[in-house]
N, C-alpha and C positions, 0 to 999 in steps of 0.2 A: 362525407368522409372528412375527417378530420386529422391530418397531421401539424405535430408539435415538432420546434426543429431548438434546438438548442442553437446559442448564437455563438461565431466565430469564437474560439477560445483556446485555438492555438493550439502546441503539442501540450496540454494539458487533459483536452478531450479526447486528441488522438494515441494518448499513452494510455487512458483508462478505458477507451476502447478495444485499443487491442491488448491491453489486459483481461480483459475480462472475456478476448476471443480466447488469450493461452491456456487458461481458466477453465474457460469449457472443452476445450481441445484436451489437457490434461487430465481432467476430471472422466472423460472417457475411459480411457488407457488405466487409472485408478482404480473404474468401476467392474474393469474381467483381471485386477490381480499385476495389472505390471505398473511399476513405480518408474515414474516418468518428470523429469522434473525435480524438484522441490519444494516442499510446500514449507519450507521452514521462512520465517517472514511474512506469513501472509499477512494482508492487509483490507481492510476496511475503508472508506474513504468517502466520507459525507459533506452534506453542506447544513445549516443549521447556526440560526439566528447571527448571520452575515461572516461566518467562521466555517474553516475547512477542518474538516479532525481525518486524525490517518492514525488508526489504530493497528497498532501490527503486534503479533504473535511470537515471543522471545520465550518459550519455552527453556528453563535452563539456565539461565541470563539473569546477572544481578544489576542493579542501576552501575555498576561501576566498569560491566564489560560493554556497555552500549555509548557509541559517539555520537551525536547529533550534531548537524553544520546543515546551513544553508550557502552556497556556493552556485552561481552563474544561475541563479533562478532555479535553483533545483534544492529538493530536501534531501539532504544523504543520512540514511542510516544505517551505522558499521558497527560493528564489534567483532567480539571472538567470545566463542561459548567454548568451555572447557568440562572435563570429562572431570566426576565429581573422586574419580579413584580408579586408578592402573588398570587395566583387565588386558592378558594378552589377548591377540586377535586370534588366534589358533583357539582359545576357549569358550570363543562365542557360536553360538547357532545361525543366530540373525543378529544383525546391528540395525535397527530403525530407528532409532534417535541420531538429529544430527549435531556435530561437533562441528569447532575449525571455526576460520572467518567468516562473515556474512555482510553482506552491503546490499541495500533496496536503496535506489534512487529514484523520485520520482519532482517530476517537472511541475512547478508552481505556476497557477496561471497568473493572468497579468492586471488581477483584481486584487493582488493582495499587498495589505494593507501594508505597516512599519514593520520589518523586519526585525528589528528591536521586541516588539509586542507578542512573538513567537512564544508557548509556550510548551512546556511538555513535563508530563508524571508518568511514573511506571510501578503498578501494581499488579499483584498476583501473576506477570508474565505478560502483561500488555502493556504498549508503549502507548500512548495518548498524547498525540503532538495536536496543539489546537493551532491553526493559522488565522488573524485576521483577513475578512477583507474588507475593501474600500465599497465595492457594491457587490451585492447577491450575483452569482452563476445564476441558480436556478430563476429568479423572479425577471429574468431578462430574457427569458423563454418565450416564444409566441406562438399560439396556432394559427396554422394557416390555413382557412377552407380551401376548397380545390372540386369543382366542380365538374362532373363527369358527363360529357357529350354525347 
């Protein structure tokens, strides 16, 4: 038997862990018809050639309503998406598009590189923020045999 453990890496691991538990928690509640949550920001979030990329979903959003900052080791992403023309709310059936403010914050681990070197584009509705690191997450990984008695 072969387990693989990822090493210490702080509330970085433990934020896209339990990400990814809300994730599938929500994703339930989606699949019989109830809207639970929001899914507006979702995000992506890899490692690749010693770089983190956190790709999020700005449905609506033009580069000018989106803020990016990096603050206390964390990546903030804020804006306001705005309704492209009036409609009152008495007029609608369903409203499934979301408006208003939005802020996804997510905790940078403690591989990464010049803060400076940050970089990010935003096309067709996605944000693509690339992060240096100093060394790989993933290649710090090791398996552990574990031998059973």
């Amino acid at each position: 038997m072969r387990i693989t453990r990822l090493p210490a890496i702080g509330s970085f691991g433990i934020h896209s862990y339990l990400s990814r538990l809300l994730d599938e928690l929500v994703s339930d509640f989606t699949e019989v018809g109830l809207e639970v949550g929001t899914k507006f920001g979702a995000t992506d979030i890899y490692e690749k050639d010693k770089k983190i990329y956190f790709e999020t979903e700005l449905p609506g959003a033009t580069k000018d309503d989106i803020e990016l900052k990096v603050e206390d080791d964390k990546l903030l992403i804020s804006g306001t998406i705005k309704r492209s023309e009036e409609v009152k709310d008495e007029n609608y059936f369903r409203i499934g598009r979301r408006y208003g403010q939005f802020q996804r914050v997510f905790p940078l681990p403690s591989q990464v590189g010049d803060h400076k070197k940050i970089s990010a584009k935003f096309k067709d509705g996605i944000l693509q923020v690339v992060v240096p690191l100093r060394d790989s997450i993933k290649e710090k990984a090791a398996a552990i045999d574990i031998k059973i008695e």
